[in-house]
C-alpha positions as CSV (number, residue, x, y, z in Angstrom):
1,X,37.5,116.4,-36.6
2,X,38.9,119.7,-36.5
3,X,36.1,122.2,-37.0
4,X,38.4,125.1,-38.8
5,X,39.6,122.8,-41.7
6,X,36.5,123.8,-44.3
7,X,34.0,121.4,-44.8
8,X,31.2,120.1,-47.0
9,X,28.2,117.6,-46.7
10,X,27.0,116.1,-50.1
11,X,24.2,113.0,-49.3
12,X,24.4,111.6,-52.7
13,X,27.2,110.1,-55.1
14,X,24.6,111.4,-57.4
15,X,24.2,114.9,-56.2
16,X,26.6,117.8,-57.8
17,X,25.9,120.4,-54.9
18,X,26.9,120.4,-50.8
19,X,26.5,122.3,-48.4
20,X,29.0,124.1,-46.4
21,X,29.5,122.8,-42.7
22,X,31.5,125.4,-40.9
23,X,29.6,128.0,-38.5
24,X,29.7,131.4,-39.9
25,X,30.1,129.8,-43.6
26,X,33.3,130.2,-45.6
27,X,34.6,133.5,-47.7
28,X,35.6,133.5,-51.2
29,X,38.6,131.9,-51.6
30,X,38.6,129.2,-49.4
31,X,40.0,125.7,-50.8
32,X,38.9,122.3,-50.1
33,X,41.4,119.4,-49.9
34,X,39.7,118.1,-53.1
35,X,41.0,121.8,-55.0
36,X,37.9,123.1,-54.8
37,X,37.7,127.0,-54.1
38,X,35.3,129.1,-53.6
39,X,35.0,131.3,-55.5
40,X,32.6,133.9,-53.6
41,X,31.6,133.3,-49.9
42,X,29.1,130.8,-48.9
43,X,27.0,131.0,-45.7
44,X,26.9,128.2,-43.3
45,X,24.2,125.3,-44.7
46,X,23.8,127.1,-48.4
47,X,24.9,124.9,-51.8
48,X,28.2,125.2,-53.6
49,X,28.6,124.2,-57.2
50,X,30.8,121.1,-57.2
51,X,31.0,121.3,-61.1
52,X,30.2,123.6,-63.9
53,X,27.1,124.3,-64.6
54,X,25.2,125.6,-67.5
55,X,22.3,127.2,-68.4
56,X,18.6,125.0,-67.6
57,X,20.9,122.1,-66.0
58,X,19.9,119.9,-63.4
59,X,21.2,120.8,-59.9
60,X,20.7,117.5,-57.9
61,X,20.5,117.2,-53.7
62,X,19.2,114.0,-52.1
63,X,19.9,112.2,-55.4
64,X,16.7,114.5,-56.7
65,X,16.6,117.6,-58.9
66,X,15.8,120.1,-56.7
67,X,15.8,123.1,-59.5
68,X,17.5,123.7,-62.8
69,X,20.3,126.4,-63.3
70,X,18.9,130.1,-63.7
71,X,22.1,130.9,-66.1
72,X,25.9,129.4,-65.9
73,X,27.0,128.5,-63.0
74,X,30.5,128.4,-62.6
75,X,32.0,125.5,-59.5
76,X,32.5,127.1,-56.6
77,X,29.8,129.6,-56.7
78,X,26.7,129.6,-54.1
79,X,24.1,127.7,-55.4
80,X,21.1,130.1,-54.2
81,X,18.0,130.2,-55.2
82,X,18.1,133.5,-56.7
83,X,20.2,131.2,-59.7
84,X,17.9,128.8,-59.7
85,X,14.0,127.8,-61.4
86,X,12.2,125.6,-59.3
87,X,10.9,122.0,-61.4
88,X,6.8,121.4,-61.8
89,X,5.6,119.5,-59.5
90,X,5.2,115.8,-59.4
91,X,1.9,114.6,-61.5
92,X,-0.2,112.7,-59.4
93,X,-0.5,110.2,-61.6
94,X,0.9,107.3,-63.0
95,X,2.9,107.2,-59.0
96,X,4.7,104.1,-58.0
97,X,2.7,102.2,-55.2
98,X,4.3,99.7,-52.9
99,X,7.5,99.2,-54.9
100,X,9.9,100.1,-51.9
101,X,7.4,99.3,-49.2
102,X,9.4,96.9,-46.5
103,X,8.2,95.6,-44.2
104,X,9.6,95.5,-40.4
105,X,11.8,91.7,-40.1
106,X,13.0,92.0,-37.1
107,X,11.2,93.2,-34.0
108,X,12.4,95.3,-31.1
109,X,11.7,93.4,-28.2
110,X,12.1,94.3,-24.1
111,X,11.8,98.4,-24.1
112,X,9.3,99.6,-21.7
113,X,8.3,102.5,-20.3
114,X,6.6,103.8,-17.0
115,X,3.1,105.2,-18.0
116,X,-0.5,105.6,-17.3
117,X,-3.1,102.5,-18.6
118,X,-6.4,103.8,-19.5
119,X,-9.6,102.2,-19.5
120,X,-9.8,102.1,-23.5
121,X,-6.6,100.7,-23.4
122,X,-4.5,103.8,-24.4
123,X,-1.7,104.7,-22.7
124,X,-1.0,108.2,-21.3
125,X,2.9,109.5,-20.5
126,X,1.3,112.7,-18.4
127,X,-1.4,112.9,-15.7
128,X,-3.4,115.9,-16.8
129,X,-7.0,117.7,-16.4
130,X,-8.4,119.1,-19.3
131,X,-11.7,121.6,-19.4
132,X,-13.0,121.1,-22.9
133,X,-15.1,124.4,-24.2
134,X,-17.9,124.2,-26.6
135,X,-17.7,127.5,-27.9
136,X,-15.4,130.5,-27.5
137,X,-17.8,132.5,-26.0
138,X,-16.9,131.0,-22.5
139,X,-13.0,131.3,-22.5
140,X,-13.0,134.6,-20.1
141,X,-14.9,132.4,-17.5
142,X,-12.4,129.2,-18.1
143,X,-9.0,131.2,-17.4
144,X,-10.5,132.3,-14.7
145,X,-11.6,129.3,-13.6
146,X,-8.1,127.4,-14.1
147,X,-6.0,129.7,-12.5
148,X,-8.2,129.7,-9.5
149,X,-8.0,125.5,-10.0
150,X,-4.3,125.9,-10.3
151,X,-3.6,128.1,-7.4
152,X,-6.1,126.6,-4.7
153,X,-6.8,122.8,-5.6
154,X,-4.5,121.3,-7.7
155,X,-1.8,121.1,-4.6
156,X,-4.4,118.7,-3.2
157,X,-4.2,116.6,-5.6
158,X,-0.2,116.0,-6.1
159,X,0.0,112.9,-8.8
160,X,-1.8,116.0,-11.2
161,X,0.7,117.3,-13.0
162,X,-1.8,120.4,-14.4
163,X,-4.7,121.6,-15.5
164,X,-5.0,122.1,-19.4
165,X,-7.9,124.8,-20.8
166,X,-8.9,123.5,-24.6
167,X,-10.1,126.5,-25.9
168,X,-11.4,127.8,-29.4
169,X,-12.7,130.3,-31.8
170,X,-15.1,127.7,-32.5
171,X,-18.9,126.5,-31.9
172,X,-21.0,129.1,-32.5
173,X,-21.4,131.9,-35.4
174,X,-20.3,129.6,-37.8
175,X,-22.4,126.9,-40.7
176,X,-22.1,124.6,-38.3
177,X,-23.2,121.8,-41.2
178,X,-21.0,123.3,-43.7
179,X,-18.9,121.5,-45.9
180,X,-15.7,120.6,-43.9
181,X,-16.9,121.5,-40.4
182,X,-16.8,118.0,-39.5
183,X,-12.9,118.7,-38.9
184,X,-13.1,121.3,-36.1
185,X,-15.8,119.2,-34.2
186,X,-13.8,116.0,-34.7
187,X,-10.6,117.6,-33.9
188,X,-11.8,119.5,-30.7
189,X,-13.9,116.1,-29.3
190,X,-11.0,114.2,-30.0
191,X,-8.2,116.2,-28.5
192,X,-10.6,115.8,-25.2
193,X,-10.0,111.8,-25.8
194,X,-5.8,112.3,-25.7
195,X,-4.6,109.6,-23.3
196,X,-2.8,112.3,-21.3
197,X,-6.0,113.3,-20.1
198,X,-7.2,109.6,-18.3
199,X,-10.3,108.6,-18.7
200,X,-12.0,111.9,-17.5
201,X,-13.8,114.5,-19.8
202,X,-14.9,118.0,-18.2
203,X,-17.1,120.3,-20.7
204,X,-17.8,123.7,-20.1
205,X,-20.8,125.0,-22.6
206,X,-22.5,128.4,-22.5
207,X,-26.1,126.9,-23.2
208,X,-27.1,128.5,-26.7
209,X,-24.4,127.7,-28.8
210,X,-24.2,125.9,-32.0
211,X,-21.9,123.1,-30.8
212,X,-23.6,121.7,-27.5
213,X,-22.2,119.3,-25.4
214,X,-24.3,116.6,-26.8
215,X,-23.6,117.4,-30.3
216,X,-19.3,117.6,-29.5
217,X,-19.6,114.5,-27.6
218,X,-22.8,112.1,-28.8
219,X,-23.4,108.8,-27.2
220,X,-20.3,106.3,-28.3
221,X,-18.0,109.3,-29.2
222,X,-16.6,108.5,-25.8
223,X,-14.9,105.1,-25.8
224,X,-16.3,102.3,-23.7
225,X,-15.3,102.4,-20.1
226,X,-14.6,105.9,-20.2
227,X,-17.2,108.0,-17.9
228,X,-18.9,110.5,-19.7
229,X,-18.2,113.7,-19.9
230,X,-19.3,116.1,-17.1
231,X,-20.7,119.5,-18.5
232,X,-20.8,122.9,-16.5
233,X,-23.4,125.3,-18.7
234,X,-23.4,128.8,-17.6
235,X,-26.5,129.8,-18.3
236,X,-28.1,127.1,-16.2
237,X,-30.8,128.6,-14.0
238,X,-28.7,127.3,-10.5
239,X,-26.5,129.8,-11.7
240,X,-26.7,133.7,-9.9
241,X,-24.1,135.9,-10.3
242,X,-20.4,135.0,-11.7
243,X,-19.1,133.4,-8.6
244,X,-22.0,131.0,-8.9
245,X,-20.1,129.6,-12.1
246,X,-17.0,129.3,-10.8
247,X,-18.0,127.7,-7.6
248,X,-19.7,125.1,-10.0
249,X,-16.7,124.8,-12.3
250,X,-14.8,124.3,-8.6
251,X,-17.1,121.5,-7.8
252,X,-17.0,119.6,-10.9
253,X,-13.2,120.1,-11.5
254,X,-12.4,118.3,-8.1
255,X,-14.4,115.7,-8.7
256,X,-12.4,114.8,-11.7
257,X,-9.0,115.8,-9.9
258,X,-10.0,113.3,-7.5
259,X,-10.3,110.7,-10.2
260,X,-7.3,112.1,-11.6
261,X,-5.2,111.1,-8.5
262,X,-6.0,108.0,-8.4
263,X,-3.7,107.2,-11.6
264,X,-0.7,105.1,-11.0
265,X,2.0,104.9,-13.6
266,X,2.4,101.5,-14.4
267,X,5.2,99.4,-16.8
268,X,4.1,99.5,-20.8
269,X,5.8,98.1,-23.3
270,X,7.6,100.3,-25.9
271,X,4.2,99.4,-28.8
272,X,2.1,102.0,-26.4
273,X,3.8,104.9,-27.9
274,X,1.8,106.7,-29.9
275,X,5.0,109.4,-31.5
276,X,4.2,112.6,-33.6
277,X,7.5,113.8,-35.4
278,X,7.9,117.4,-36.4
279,X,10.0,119.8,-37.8
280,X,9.5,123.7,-37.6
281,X,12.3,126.5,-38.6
282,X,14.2,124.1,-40.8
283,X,17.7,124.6,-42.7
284,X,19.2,122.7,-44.9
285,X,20.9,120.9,-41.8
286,X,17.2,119.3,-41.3
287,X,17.5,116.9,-43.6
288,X,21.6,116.1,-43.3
289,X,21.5,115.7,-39.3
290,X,18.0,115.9,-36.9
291,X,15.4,114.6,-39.1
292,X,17.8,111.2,-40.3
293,X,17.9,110.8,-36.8
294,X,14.4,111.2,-35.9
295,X,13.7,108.6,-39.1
296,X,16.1,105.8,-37.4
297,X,14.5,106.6,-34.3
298,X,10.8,106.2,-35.8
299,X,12.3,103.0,-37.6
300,X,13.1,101.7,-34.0
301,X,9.4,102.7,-32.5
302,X,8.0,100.9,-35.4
303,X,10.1,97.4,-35.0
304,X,9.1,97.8,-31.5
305,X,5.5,97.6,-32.3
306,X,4.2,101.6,-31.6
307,X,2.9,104.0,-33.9
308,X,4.9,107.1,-35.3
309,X,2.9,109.8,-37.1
310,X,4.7,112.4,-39.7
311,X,2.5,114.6,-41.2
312,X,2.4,117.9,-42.8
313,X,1.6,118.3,-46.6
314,X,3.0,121.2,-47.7
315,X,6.1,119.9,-47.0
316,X,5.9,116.5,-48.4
317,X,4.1,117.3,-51.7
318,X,6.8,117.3,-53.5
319,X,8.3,113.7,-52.6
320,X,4.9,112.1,-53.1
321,X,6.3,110.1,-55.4
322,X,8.5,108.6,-52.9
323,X,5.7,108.2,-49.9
324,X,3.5,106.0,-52.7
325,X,6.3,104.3,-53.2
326,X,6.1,102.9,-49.3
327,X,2.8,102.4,-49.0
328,X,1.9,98.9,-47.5
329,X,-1.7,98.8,-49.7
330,X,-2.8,100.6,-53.1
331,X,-5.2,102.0,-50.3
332,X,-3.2,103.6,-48.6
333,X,-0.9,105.4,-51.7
334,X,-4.6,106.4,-52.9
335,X,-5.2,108.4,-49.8
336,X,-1.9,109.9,-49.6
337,X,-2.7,111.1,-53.1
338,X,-6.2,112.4,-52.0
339,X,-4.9,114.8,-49.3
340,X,-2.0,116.1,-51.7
341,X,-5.0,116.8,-54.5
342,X,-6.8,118.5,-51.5
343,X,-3.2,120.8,-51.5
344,X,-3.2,121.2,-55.3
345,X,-6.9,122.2,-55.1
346,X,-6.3,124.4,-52.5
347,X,-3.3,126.6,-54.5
348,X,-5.4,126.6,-57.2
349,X,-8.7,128.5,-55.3
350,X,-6.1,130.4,-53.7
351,X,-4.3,131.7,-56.8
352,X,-1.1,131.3,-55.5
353,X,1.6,128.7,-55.9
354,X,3.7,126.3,-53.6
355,X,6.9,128.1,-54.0
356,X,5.7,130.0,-51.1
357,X,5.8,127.7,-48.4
358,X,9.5,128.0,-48.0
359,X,10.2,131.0,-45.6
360,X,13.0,133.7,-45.6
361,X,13.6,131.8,-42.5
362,X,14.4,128.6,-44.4
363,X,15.9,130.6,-47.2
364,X,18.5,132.3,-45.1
365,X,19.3,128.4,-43.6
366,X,20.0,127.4,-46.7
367,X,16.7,125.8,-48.5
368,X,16.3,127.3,-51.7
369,X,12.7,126.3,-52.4
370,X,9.7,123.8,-51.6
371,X,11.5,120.6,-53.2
372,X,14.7,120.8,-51.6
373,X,12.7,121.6,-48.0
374,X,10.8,118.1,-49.0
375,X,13.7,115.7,-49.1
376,X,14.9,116.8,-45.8
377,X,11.6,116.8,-44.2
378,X,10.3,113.3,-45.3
379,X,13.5,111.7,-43.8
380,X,11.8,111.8,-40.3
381,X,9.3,109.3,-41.3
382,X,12.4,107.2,-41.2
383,X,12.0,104.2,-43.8
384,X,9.7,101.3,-43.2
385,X,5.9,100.9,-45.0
386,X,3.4,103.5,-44.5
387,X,0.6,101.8,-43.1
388,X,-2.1,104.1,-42.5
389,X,-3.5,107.5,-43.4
390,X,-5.3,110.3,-41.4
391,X,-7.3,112.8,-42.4
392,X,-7.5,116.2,-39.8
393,X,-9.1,115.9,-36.6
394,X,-9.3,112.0,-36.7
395,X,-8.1,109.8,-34.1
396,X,-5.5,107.4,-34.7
397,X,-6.9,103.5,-34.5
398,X,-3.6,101.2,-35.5
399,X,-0.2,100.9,-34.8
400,X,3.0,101.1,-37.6
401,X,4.2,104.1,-39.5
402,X,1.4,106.5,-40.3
403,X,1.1,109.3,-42.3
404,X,-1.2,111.9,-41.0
405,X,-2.2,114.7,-43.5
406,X,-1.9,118.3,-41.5
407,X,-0.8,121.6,-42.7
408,X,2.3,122.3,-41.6
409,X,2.0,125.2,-39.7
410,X,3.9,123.9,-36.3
411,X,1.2,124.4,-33.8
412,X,-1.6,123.4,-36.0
413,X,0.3,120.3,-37.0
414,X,0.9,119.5,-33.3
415,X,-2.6,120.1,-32.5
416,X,-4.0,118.0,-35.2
417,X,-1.5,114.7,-33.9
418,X,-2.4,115.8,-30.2
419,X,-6.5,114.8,-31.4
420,X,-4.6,111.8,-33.1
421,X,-3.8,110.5,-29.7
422,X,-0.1,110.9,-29.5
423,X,1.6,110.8,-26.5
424,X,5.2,111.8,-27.0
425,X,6.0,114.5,-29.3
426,X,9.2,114.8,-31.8
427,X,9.5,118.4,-32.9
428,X,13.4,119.4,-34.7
429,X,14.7,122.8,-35.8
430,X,17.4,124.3,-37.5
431,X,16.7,128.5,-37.2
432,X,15.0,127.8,-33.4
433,X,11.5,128.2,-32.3
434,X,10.3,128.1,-29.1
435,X,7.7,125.2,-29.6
436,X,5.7,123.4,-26.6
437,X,2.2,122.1,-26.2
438,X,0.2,121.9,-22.8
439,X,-1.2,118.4,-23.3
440,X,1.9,116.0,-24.6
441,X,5.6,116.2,-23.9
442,X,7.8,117.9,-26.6
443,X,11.3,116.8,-27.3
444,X,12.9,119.2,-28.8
445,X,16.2,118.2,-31.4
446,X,18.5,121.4,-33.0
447,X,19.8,120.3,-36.2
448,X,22.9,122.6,-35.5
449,X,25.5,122.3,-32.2
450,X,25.3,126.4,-32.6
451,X,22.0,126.5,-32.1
452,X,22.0,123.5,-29.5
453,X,24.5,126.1,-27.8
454,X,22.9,129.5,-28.1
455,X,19.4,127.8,-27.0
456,X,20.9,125.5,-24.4
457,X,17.8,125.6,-22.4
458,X,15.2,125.5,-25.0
459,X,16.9,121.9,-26.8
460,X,17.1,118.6,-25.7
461,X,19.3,116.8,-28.1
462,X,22.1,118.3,-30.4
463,X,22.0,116.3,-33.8
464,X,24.7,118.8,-35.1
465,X,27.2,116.5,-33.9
466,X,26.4,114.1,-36.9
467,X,28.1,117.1,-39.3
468,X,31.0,118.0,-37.0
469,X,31.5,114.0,-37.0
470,X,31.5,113.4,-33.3
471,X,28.3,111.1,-33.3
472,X,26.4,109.1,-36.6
473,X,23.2,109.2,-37.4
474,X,22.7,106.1,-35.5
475,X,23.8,106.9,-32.3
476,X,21.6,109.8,-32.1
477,X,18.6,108.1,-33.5
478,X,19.5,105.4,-30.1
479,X,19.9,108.3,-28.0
480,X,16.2,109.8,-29.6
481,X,14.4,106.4,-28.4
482,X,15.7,106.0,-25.1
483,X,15.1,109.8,-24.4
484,X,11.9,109.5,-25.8
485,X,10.8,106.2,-23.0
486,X,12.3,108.4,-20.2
487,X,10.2,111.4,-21.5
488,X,7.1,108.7,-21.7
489,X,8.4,107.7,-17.9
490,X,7.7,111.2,-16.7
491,X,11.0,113.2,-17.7
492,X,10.7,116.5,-18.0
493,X,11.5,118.0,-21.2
494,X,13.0,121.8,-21.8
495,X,9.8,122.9,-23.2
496,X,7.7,121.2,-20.3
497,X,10.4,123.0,-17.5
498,X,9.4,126.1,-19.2
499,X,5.8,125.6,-19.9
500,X,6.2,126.4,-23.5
501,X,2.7,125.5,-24.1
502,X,-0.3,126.1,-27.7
503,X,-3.3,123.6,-26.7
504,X,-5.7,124.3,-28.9
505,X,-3.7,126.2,-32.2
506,X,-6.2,125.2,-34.5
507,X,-8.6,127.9,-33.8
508,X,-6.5,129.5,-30.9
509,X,-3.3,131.7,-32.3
510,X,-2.8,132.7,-28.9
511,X,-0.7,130.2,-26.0
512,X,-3.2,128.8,-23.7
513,X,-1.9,128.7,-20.0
């Protein structure tokens, strides 16, 4: 399809606004084969008016209203969000529950992958260390520590693919039995537990902290047949002088890199997946071209018995509606419903509204507020029942399509699915962001073939193709899940060759090495 000839996506028969397809968007002017012309420009991704509208009317995308008409609208004209008032949000009462809830009928059977079996029966797709802090105050002595690991054991030890330092702001100087704190501790034992990191647990304390090593990992938090954790505390007496630490840290980390090598990858079938899916500098191509595909993709995972996560409540508030509406249990609609109340609560101690989640970012891609940025993002979840629901920091106990409530900050919502127990990691964008985490493989999707272009080196799949009409929805949803069982295999993604890499974003802003 020849990309000059102007274009427009509309994803409804319902829907009175598109978007416009063509890079660089079109100028006033321009005329459709259906007559339509524009009649001021419209940037690549933003609305035009298919009809006439008038003042207070509803302007539909997704088959939803995604705001009402600031004024008349006449067709042709860009549909911004400077014309338009967003709706009230969706009661949370009175939702449907389980009325479009189907279930998988067919199951995907003989997809495997090559990964690493651990003793709990979890299945890792890396072979990593991790040194788990108890409290911030001994991050200085870890770097040190790991780069020292890095540069003069790890080539020992060669099926170790690297040495991951979970660090925090956490663990000491806070109310350690306040209201909520639960969800750092869980979060912070629990990322220790990701499969990536085997069956081995290394904990580096300082001695006096609020968060000691027995109270981050008490007797069953470990699961059985794991060893327990091996703790370094630096202000044990043996230790005299700095060196003294690091020799000990030395010591201990080898013992568990020996372990470590020992690890074999070994054939799993496609239900050990464990996939977060992601979306982070979205446009309104998110929801038209990357995140459909990641949804057939999850669909696939599902039917082949693994588990896919989605996450991120800000930006699924607003189709809540629809989410009860696949829930496999009244249960589970009621606890979707209790983390968006969390939300509401939340905006309403803060003062503020949810208008401003969406970012000039998202804005200047085309998403004109909060509700139109919630159709597209829910899509990844793909379309089966919702079968479970995390809180933050929890770890993930049963297969199917789960929704796991997160903010959706990208590297906190990463880091909350990394203590899930994920093993792959689905992460699309439309603007570009140069996302990675240390601990799980990132696959990275661009929702535009410009971007995929510009950042050829920083994507690994190019979903624009479904809006230039050179590949459907379903071929790159295939082309998602057997790139995502090579990735579990051991492949190397772009943000894994360049060791784009947050581990522990939660309480760390900064990328830990």
């Amino acid at each position: 399809m020849t990309q000059d000839l102007p274009r427009t996506i509309r994803m409804q028969a319902s829907d009175n606004v598109a978007i416009v397809v063509n890079d660089g968007g079109l100028p006033a002017g321009t005329v459709f084969p259906d007559g339509l012309t524009l009649v001021e420009g419209v940037p690549q991704g933003h609305k035009v008016a298919l009809k006439d509208f008038e003042d207070g009317e509803a302007v539909i995308r997704y088959g939803v209203t995604i705001g009402y008409a600031a004024g008349a609208i006449p067709r042709g004209s860009w549909v911004s969000e400077r014309v338009l008032r967003m709706p009230a949000a969706r009661s949370l009462d009175d939702l449907p529950i389980g009325t479009h809830a189907r279930p998988v009928t067919e199951a995907l059977e003989g997809y495997t992958f090559e990964g690493y079996r651990n003793k709990d029966g979890s299945v890792g797709t890396r072979n990593l260390m991790a040194i788990t802090s108890t409290v911030q105050c001994v991050s200085g002595v870890i770097d040190y520590a790991v780069k020292r690991i890095r540069e003069e054991l790890l080539p020992r030890y060669p099926n170790v693919e690297d040495i991951v330092a979970l660090e925090h702001v956490y663990g000491c100087g806070v109310a350690i039995d306040a209201p909520g704190a639960s969800i750092p501790i869980n979060t912070i034992r629990n990322l220790a537990r990701n499969p990536n990191f085997g069956d081995s647990v290394m904990v580096v304390s300082l001695g006096c902290e609020k968060l000691p090593p027995a109270r981050l990992f008490p007797a069953g938090a470990i699961p059985i047949g794991n060893a327990e954790p091996s703790v370094v505390t630096l202000q044990d007496q043996k230790h005299v002088g700095f060196m003294s630490m690091i020799d000990s840290l030395m010591t201990t980390a080898e013992q568990h890199l020996q372990e470590l090598n020992a690890r074999q990858r070994v054939t799993c079938p496609a239900s050990d997946l464990v996939v977060g899916v992601q979306c982070g500098g979205s446009d309104a191509f998110s929801g038209v071209t990357a995140n459909p595909a990641v949804g057939f993709a999850t669909d696939l995972i599902v039917r082949a018995g693994g588990a896919v996560m989605f996450s991120e409540v800000t930006e699924v508030r607003d189709g809540i509606d629809q989410l009860t509406a696949r829930a496999a249990t009244p249960e589970v609609a009621a606890a979707m419903v209790r983390e968006m109340q969390w939300y509401d609560d939340y905006l309403v101690r803060g003062g503020v509204d949810r208008s401003a989640n969406t970012t000039p970012g998202n804005k200047k891609g085309g998403l004109s507020n909060i509700v139109e940025k919630a159709m597209g993002s829910i899509v990844k979840s793909g379309t089966t029942a919702i079968t479970g629901v995390l809180s933050p920091g929890e770890k993930l106990q049963q297969k199917g399509l789960i929704y796991a409530a997160t903010p959706a900050s990208d590297f906190i919502c990463g880091t909350l699915q990394m203590a899930a127990g994920m093993n792959v990691h689905i992460f699309t964008t439309g603007r570009g962001t140069p996302y990675g985490l240390a601990a799980v493989p990132v696959i990275k999707v661009a929702t535009r073939t410009e971007l995929a272009n510009r950042w050829h080196d920083l994507m690994d799949v190019n979903a624009g193709r479904i809006a230039s009409g050179e590949a459907t929805i379903e071929d790159v949803g295939w082309e998602l899940f057997r790139l995502i069982l090579d990735v579990a295999s051991g492949r190397k993604t772009w943000a894994e060759h360049w060791k784009l890499h947050n581990a522990l974003a939660l309480f760390n802003p900064a990328p830990v090495t």
